[in-house]
C-alpha positions, 0 to 999 in steps of 0.5 A: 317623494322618491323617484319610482325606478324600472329596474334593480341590480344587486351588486357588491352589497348594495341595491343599485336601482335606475331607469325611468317607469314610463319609458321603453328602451329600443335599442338599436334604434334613433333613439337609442343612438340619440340616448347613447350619444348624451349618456357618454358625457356622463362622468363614472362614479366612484363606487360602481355599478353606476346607474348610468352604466347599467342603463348604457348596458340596457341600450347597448351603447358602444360609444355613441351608438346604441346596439341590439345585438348588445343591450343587457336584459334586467329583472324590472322592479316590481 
């Protein structure tokens, strides 16, 4: 059974999708600092946009800390 996902990017030919249904963004709170802090010891990929980088543009993440002023706002899959 595949994972259900929030959001979707079209890029270079290719669908990306990320983000957990279920679960809110707020960045430029704790708890974006908290996701921030542990997605930046995530590797890049090879073929971007990674997933990992999308959902560090939805949080707003500079470094460690997470920004509102920042994060990226994405179409949700529907």
């Amino acid at each position: 059974m595949a994972v259900k996902k929030k959001y979707s990017v079209k890029a270079g030919g290719r669908t990306v999708k990320f983000g957990a249904k279920g679960y809110s963004i707020a960045p430029g709170t704790k708890k974006g600092d908290n996701y921030c802090a542990r997605s930046s010891g995530i590797k890049k990929c090879k073929n971007p946009p990674c997933p990992n980088d999308l959902s560090r543009q939805a949080w707003g993440c500079v470094g460690k800390k997470s920004v509102k002023s920042r994060a990226k706002k994405f179409s949700r899959i529907k």
